[in-house]
KOLNU-685252 format. One line per 3 residues: number of its first residue (from 1); for each residue x, y, z of N, C-alpha, C. Coordinates in Angstrom, 2 decimals, decimal comma. Atoms other than C-alpha are relative to their C-alpha. Last residue first. Example, Ala and Ser with C-alpha at 12.3 -4.5 7.8 and 13.67 -1.06 7.14 Angstrom:
BEGIN
2) -0,82 -1,19 -0,06 13,67 -1,06 7,14 -0,77 1,09 0,73 | 0,89 -1,19 0,00 12,30 -4,50 7,80 0,90 1,20 0,00 .
***
This chain:
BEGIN
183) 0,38 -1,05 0,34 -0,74 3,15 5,90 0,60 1,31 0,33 | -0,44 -1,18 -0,46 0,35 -0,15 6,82 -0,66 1,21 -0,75 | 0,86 -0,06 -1,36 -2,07 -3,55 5,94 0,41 1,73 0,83 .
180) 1,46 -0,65 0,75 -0,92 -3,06 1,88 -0,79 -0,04 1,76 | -0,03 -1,10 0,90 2,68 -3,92 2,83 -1,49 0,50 0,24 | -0,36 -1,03 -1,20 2,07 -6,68 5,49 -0,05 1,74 -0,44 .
177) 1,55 -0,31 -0,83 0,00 -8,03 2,58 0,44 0,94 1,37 | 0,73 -0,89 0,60 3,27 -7,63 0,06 -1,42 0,36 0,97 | 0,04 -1,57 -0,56 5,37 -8,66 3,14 -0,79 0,71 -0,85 .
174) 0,15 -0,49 -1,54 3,55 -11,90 3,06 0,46 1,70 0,25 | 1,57 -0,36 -0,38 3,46 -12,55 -0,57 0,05 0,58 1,29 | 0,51 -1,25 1,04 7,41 -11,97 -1,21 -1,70 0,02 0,59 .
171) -0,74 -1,13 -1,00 8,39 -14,31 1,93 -0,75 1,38 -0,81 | 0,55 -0,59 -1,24 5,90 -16,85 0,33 0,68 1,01 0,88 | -0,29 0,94 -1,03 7,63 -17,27 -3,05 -0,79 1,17 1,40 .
168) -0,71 -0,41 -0,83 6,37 -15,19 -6,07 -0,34 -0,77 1,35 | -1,17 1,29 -0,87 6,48 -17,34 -8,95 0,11 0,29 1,51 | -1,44 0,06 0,59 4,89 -14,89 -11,55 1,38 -0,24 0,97 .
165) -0,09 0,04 0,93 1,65 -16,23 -11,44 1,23 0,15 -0,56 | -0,50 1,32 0,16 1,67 -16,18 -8,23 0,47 -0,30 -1,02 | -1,44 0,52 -0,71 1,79 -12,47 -7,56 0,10 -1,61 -0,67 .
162) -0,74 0,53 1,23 -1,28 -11,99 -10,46 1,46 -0,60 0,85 | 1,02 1,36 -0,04 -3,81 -10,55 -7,63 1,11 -1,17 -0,84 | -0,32 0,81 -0,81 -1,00 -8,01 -7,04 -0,70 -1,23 0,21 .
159) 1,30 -0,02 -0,74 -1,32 -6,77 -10,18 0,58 -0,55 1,03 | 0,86 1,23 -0,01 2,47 -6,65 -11,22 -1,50 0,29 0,92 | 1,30 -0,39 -1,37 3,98 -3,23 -12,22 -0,73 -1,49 -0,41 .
156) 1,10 -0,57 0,81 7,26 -4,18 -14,24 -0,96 0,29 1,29 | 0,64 -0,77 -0,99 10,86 -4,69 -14,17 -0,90 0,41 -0,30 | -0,89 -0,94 -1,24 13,36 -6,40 -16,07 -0,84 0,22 0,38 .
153) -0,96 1,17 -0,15 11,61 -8,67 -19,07 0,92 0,46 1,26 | 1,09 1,09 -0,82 8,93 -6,36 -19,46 0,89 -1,05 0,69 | 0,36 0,79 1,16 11,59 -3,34 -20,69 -0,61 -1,35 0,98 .
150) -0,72 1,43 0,50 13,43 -1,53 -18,31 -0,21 -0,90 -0,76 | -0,29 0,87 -0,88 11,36 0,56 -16,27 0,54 -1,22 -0,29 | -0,87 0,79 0,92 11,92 3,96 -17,28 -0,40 -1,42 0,74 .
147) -1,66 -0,35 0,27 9,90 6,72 -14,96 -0,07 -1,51 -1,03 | -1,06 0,69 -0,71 6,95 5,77 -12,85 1,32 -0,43 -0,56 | -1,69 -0,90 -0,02 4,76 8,51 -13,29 0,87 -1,00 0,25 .
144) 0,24 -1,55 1,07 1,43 6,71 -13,81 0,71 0,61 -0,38 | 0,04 0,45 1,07 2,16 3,98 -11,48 0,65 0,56 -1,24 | 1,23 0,14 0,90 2,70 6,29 -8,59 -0,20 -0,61 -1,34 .
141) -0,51 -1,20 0,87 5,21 5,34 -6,16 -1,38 -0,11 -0,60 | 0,69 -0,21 0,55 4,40 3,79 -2,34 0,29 1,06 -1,28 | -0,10 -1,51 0,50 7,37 2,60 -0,18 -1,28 -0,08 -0,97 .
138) 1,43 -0,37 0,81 7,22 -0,53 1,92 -0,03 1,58 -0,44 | 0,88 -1,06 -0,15 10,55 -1,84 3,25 -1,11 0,21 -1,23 | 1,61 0,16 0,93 11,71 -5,44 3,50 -0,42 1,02 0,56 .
135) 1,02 -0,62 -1,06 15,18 -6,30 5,51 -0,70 1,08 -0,89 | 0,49 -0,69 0,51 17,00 -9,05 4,02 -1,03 1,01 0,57 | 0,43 0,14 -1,24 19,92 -11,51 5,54 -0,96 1,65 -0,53 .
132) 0,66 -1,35 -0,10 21,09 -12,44 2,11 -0,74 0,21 1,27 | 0,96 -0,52 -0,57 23,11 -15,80 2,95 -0,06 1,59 -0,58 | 0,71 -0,41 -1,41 25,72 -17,30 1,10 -1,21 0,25 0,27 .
129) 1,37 0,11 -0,95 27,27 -19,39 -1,56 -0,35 0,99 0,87 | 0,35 1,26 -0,77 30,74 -18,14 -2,95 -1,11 0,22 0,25 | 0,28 0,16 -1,43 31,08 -14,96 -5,02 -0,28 -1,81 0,22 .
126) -0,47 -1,46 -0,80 32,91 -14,29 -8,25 0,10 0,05 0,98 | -1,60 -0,21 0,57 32,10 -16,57 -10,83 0,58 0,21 0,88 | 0,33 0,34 1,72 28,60 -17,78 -9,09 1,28 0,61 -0,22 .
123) -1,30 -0,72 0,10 27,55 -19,29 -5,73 0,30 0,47 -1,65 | -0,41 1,25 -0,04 23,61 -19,30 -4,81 2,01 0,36 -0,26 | -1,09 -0,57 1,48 22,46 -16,64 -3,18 0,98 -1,33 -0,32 .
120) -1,15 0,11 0,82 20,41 -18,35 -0,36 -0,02 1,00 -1,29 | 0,18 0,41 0,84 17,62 -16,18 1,98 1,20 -0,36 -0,67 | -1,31 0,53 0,24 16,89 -14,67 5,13 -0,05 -1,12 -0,90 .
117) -0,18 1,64 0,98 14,02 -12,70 5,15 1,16 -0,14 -0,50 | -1,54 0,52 -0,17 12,98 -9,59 7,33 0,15 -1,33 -0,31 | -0,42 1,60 -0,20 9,66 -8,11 6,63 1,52 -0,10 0,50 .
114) 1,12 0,41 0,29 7,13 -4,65 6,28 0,72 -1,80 -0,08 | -0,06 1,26 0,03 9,20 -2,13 7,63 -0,71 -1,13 -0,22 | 0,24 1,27 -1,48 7,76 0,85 6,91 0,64 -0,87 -0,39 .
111) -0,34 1,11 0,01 8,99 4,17 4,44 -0,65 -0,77 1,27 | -1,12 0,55 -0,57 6,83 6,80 5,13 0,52 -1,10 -0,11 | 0,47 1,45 -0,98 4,52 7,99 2,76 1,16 -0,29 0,13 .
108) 1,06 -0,26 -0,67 5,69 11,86 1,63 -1,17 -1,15 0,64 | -0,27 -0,33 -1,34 8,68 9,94 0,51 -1,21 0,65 0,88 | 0,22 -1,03 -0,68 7,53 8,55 -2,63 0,08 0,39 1,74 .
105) 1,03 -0,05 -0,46 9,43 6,20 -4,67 -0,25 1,24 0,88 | -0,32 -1,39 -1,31 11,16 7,55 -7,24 -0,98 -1,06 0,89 | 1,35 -0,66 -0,77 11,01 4,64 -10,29 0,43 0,61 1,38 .
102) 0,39 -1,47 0,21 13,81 3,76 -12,40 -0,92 1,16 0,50 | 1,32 -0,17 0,86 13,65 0,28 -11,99 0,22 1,47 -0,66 | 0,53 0,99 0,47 17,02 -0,86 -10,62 -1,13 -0,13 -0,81 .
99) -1,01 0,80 0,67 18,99 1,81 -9,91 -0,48 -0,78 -1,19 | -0,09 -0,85 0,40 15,79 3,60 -8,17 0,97 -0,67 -1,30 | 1,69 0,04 0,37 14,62 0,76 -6,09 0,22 0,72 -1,70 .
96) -0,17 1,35 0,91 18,52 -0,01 -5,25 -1,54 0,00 -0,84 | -0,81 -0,01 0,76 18,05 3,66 -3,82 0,32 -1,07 -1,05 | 1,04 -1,20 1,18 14,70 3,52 -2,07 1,44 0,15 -0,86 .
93) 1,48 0,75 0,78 15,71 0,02 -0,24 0,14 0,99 -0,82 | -1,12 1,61 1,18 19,67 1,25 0,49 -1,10 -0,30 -1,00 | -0,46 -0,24 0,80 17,19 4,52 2,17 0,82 -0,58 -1,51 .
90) 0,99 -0,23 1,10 15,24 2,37 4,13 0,52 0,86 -1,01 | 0,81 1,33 0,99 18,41 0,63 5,61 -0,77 0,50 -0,94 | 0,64 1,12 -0,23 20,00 4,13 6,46 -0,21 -1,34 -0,75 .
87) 0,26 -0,62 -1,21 22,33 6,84 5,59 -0,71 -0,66 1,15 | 1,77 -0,08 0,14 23,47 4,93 2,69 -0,08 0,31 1,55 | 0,91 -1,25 0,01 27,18 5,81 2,33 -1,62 0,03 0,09 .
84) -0,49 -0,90 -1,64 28,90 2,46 3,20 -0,66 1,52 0,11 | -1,70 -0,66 0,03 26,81 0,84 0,56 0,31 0,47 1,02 | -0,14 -1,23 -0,32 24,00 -1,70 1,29 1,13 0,56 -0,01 .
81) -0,99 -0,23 -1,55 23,49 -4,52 -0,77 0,14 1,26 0,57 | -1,10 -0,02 0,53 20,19 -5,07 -3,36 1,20 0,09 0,86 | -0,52 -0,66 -1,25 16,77 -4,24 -3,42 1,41 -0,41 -0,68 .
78) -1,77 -0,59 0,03 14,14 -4,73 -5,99 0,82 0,06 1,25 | 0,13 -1,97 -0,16 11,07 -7,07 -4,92 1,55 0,71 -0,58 | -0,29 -0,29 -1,22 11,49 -10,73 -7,00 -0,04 1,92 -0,06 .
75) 0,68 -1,41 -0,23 10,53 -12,46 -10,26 -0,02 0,25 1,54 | 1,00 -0,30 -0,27 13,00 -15,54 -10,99 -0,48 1,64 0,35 | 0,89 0,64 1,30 16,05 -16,76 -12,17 -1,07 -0,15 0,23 .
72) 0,93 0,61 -0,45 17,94 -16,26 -9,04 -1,17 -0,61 -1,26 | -0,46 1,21 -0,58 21,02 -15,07 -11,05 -1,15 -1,40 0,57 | -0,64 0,96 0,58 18,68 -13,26 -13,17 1,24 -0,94 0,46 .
69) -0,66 0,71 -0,46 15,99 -11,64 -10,90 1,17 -0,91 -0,80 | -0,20 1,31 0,06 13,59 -10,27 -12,41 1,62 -0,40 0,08 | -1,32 0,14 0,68 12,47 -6,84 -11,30 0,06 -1,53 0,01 .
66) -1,23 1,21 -0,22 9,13 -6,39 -9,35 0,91 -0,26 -1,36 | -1,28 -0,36 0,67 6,86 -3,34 -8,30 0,82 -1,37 -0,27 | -2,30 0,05 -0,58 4,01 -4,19 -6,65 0,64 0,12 -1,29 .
63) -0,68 0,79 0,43 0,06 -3,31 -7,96 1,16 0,16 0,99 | 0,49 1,21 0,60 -3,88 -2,61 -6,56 1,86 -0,48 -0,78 | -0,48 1,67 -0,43 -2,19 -0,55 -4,03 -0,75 -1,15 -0,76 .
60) 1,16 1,01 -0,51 -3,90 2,60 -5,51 0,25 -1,28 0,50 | 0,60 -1,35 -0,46 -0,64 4,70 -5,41 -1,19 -0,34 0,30 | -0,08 -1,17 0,71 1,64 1,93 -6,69 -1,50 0,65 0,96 .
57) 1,99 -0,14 0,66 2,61 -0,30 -4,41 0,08 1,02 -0,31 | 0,16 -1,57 0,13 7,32 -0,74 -3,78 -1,86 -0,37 -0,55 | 1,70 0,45 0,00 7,72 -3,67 -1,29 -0,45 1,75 -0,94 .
54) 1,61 -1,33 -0,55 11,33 -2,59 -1,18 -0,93 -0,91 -0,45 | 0,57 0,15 1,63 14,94 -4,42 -0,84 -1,16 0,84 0,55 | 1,48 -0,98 -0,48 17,73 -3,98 2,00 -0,71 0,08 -1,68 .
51) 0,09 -0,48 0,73 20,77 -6,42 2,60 -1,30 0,78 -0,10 | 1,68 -0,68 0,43 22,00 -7,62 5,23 0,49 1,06 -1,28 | 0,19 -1,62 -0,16 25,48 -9,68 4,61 -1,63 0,56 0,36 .
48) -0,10 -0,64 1,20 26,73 -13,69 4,69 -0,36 1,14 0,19 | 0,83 1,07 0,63 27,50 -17,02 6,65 -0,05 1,35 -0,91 | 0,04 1,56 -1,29 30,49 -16,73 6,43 -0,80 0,79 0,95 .
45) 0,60 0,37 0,34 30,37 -14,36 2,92 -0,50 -1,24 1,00 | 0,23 0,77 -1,23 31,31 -11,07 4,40 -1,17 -1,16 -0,72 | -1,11 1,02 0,35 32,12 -9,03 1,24 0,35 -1,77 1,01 .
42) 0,23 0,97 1,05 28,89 -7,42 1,17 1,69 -1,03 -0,42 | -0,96 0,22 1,05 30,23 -6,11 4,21 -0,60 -1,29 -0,79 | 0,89 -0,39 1,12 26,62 -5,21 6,76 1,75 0,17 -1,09 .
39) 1,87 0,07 0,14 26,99 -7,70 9,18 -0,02 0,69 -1,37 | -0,16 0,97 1,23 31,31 -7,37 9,37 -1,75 -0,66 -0,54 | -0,03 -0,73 1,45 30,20 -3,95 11,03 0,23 -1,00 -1,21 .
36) -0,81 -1,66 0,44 29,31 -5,63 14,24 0,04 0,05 -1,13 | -1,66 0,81 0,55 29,60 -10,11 14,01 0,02 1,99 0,13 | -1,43 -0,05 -0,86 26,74 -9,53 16,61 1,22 -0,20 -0,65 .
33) -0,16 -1,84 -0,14 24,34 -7,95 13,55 0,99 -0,29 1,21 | -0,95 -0,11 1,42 24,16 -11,66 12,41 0,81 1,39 0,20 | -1,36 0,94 -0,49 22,45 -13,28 15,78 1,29 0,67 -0,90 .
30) -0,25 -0,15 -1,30 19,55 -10,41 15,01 1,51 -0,72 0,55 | -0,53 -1,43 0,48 19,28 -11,29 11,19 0,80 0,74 1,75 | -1,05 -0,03 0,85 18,74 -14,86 12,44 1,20 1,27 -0,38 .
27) -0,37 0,05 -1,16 15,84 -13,87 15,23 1,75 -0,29 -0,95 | -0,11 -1,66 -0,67 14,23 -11,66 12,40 0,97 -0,75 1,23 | -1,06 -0,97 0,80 14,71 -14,29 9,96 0,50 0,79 0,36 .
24) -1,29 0,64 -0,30 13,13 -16,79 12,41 0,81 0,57 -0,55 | -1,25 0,10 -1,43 10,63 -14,52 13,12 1,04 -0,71 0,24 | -0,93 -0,97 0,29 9,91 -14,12 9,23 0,28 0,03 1,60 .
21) -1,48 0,05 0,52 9,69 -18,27 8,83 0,27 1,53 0,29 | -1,10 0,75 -0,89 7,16 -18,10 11,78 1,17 0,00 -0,98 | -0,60 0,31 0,89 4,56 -15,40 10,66 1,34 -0,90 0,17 .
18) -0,49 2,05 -0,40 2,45 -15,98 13,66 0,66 0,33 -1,32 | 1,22 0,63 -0,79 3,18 -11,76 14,31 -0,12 -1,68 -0,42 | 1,04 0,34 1,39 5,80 -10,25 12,29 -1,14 -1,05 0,12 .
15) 0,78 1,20 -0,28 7,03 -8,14 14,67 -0,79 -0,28 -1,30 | 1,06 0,65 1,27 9,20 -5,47 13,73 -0,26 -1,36 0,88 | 1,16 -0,38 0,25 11,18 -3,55 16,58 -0,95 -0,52 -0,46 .
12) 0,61 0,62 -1,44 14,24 -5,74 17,31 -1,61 0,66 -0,16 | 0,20 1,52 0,12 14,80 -4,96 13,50 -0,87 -1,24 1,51 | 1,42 0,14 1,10 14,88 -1,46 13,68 -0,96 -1,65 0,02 .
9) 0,95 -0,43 -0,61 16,99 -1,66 17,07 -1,21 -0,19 -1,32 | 0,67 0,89 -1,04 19,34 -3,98 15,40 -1,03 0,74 0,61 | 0,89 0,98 -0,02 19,34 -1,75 12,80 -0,35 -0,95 0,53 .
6) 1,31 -0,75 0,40 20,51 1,54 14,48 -1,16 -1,77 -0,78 | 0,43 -0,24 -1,51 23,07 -0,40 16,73 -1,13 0,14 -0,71 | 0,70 0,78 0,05 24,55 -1,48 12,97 -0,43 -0,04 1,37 .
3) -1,06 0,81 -1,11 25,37 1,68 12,22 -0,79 -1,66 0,34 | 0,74 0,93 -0,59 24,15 3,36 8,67 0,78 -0,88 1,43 | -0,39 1,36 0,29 26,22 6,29 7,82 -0,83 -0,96 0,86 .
***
């Protein structure tokens, strides 16, 4: 079971060098993990929960992985909340990855940390406003094999030259380059 000792240490770890909105995410996410276990209850909406998404590149890192977003109403990485059974953060990532696209990523490259981004959810039937307090792993699947992915309109392999094109906000670019700098 994921503790939240284990991701404050993950988190105290990552540097995201002059990237200044993700050290403020990282110093945010950090203030968030003192509420203890009410950090990671997707039910915890004051201010609000971590959550864990992926930076998934396919095998030649010429693409990302991205799902569309329909509350947000835009093109974003998969991820999603963490359950009480996910063993870890990078695991929540490779599972909501899975859910959500259909695609394995591959374990024989090690998950990395590649961001931390704190971000609105707006409010909607169900939930009030909050915070996603988001922590951005990098997994590598293979195009080629990459299972079901939902039809164009859900989830597709984006060039990565093409990010803009399909809206993606500067937290998304950045960990995609942090992405493609690890190995």
């Amino acid at each position: 079971m994921l503790s939240v000792r284990q991701l404050h240490d993950i988190i105290t770890a990552f540097d995201p060098g002059e990237d200044v909105p993700a050290q403020t995410s990282r110093e945010r996410t950090l203030d968030l993990l003192a509420q203890a276990e009410r950090a990671l209850d997707r039910r915890n909406y004051s201010p609000g929960h971590v959550t864990a998404s992926a930076i998934v590149l396919s095998t030649e890192r010429s693409h990302v992985l991205l799902v569309f977003h329909r509350r947000l109403r835009r093109w974003v990485q998969p991820g999603g909340h963490i359950e009480p059974d996910d063993a870890d953060a990078s695991e929540a990532a490779a599972r909501e990855v899975c859910e959500e696209t259909g695609v394995q990523p591959r374990w024989e490259v090690d998950p990395a940390l590649v961001g931390v981004h704190v971000h609105d959810i707006p409010a909607s039937g169900r939930e009030p406003a909050h915070l996603h307090y988001d922590i951005v792993w990098r997994f590598v699947a293979p195009a080629a094999r990459n299972g079901s992915l939902l039809g164009p309109d859900r989830a597709f392999w984006c060039r990565i030259q093409d990010l803009d094109h399909y809206g993606a906000d500067v937290a998304l670019v950045r960990a995609v380059e942090r992405a493609l700098r690890v190995r």
